[in-house]
N, C-alpha and C positions, 0 to 999 in steps of 0.2 A: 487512486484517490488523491494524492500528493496535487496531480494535475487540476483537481478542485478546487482544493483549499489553496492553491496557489492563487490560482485564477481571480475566487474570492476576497484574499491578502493583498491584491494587486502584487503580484510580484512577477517576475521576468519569464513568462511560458516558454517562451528558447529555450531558455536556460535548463528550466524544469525539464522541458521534452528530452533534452541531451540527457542528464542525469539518471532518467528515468531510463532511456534506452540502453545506457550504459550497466543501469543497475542489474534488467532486466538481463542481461547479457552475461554478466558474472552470476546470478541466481541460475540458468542455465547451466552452469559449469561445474559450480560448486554447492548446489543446494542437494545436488544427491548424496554425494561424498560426507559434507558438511552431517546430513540429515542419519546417512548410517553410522558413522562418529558417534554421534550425541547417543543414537539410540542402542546401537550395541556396545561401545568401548564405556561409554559414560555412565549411562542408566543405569540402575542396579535392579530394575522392576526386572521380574520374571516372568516368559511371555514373549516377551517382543525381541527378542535376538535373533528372530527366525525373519529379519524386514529384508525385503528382497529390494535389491540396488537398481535392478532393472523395472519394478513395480513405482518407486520415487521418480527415477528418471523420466518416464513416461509419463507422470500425472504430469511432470516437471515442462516437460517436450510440450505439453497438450496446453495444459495451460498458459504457458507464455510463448511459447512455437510458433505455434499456430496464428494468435491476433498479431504478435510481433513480422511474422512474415508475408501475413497481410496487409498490415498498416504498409509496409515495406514497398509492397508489388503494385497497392493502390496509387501510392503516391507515386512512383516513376511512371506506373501506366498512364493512370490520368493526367498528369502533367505533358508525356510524352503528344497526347492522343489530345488533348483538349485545351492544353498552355497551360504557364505558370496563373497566368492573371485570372483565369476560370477555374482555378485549382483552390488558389488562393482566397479570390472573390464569392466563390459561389459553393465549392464544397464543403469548405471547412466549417463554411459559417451553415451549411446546413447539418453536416455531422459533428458540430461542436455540442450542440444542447444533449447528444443522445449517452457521452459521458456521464453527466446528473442524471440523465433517465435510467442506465446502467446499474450508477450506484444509490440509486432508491431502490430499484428493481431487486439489488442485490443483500439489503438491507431488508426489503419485506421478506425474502426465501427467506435467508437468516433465521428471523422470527419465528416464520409459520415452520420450519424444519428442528427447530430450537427450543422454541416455546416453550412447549412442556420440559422439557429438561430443566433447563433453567430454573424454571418454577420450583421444580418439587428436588433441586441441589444448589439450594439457593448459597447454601458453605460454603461449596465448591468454588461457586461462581466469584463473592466475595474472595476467598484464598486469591484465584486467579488475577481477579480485577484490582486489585491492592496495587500490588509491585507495578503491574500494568501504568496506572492513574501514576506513580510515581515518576517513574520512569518517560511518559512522555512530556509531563512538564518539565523535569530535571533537563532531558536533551533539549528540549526546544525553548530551554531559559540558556542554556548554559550557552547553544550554538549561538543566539542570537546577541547575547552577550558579547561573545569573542569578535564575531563579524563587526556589530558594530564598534569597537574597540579596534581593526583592526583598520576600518574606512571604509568598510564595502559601502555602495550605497544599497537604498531601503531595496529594492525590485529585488536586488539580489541576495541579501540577506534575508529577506525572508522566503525565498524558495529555498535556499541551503536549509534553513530552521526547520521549514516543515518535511524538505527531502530528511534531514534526522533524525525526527520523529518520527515519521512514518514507519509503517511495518507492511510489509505484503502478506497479509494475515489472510486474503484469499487465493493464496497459493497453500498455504501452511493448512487450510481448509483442505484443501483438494487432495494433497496428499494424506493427510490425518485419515479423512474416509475412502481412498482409494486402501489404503496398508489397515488402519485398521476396524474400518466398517463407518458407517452414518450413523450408528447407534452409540458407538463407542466413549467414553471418559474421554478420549486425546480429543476426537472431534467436539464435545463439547468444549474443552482448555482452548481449542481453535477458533469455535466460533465468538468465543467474550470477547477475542479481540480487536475485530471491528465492532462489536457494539458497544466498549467504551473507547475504542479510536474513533468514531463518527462524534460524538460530542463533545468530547476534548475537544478536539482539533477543530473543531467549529470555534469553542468557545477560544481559543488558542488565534483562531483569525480575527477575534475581536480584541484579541489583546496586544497583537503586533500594530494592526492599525491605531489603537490608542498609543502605541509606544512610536510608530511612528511621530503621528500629529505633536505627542507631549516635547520628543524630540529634536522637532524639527527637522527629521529626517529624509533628506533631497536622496533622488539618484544620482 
């Protein structure tokens, strides 16, 4: 999503892509680990110390594995087999729009898988989405803060802002109902958080760009 709201923000998608691959790459590494931590050493619910390492790592594998080592193979393929300039000129600009069709796509599952929950633990939902709503304007005021404080120009301050903000809450999905089912309390804590990171962080692209303009903020 980051790669959206960048987009949107005008900010530097180089930049963003690196970040994001990079991020992508330590989640890999550390989100199994990180993920038994939290939930056996930490947790104190009773239930879930039985999360199996190998069951995380795999939703872990599957979900970023997978498209990461495809975007991967496509791009040396294609480039190898068809040029940089038809790579450049013609694919990208044809598989750029299918990102927002992804995260709409992703966004109505959400919903219609959610729905009803939602609905009828609406507490829940509230508890959850609080600290959430906090939390991404607090990072993406503070980051954008410092940046600009420090000289970055706008392109690139504002992909750091929103790479801060962001959360890969559809990974944190994936795992939630791989460990412990699609019905389950964790899968719903899962799913609120893209459906209050999608409109934040909208309203959040509209507020960089006014802070640009108010600032006069060149690259």
């Amino acid at each position: 999503m980051v790669l959206i709201w960048t987009g949107l923000a005008g900010g530097d998608g180089e930049y963003c892509a690196i970040l994001v691959a990079i991020n992508s790459i330590l989640q890999m590494v550390l989100f199994a680990p990180m993920a038994v931590l939290f939930i056996r050493v930490i947790s104190g619910e009773s239930g879930v110390h039985d999360v199996s390492y190998s069951v995380v790592a795999t939703s872990v594998g599957v979900f970023l594995g997978i498209p990461l080592g495809a975007a991967i193979l496509t791009r040396f393929t294609l480039r190898w087999i068809a040029g940089p300039t038809w790579y450049d000129k013609v694919f990208i600009r044809f598989a750029s729009p299918w990102s927002l069709i992804g995260l709409l796509y992703t966004i109505l599952v959400l919903f219609a898988s959610q729905g009803h929950a939602v609905v009828h633990q609406i507490t829940s939902v509230l508890r959850v989405a609080a600290p959430l709503l906090v939390y991404f304007v607090l990072i993406f005021g503070l980051t954008l803060f410092v940046t600009y404080r420090m000289g970055m120009g706008y392109a690139l301050a504002a992909t750091q802002s929103f790479t801060a903000a962001s959360n890969n809450f559809e990974l944190a999905i994936a795992v939630a109902v791989a460990t412990f089912g699609a019905n389950s309390d964790q899968a719903l804590a899962a799913t609120v958080g893209p459906l209050i990171e999608v409109p934040v962080l909208i309203g959040l692209v509209y507020v960089v760009r006014w802070a640009g303009n108010r600032w006069s903020w060149k690259d």
